[in-house]
N, C-alpha and C positions, 0 to 999 in steps of 0.2 A: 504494500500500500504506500501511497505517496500522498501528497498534501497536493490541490489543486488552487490556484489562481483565477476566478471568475472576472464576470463583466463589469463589478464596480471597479476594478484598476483601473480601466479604460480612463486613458485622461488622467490619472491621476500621479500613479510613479507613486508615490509617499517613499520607499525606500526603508521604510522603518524595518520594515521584514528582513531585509539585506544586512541590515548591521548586526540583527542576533543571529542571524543561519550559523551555526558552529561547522556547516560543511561549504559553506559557498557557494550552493544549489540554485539561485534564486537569479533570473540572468532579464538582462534589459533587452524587451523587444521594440520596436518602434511607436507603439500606442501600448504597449502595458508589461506586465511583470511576468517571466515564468520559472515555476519550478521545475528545474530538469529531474523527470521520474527516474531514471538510473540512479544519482546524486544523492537526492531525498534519501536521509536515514530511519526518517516521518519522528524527529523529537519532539514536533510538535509548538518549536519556539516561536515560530512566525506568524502564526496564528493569531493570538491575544495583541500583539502587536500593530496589528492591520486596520487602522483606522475607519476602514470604508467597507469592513467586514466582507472580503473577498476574499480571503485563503479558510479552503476547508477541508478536510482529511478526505479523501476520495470517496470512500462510501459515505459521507456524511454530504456530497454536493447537491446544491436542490434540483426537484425533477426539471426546472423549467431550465437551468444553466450547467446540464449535463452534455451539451456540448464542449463545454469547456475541457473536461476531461481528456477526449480525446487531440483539441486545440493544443493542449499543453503539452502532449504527446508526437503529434507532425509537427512541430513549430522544429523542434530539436534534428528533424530528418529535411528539412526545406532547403534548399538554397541558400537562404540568407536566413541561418540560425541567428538565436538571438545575443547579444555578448554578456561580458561584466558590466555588471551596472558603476555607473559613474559615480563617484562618492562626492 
């Protein structure tokens, strides 16, 4: 299991999630944040930290932004994956 990144990021970045990731998991796409599922060890810290209440443990994503799950999944196999986020 891994931690998912929803559609409140969008627009937003806050980055609070990045400062506690203990693995570095958590990577800058062009309009929002993602968790690389490989990376994810799911400690769970970025979570309580997310302002805008977009990171949720994978089975825990809601029915209507269960798209995102797989979003957070292709982003990492794309062309233009997403990088380190900028501090």
């Amino acid at each position: 299991m891994t931690y998912v990144i929803t559609e409140a990021c969008i627009g937003v970045k806050d980055r609070s999630c990045v400062d506690v990731c203990p693995v570095d998991c958590i990577y800058e796409g062009e309009d929002m944040l993602y968790i690389h599922p490989d990376e994810c060890i799911d400690c769970g810290a970025c979570e309580p930290e997310c302002p805008v209440t977009a990171i949720f443990p994978e089975e825990d994503v809601p029915q209507n932004l269960q798209q995102y799950i797989e979003k957070n999944r292709e982003i990492f196999n794309s062309d233009a994956p997403p990088g380190r986020p900028r501090k």
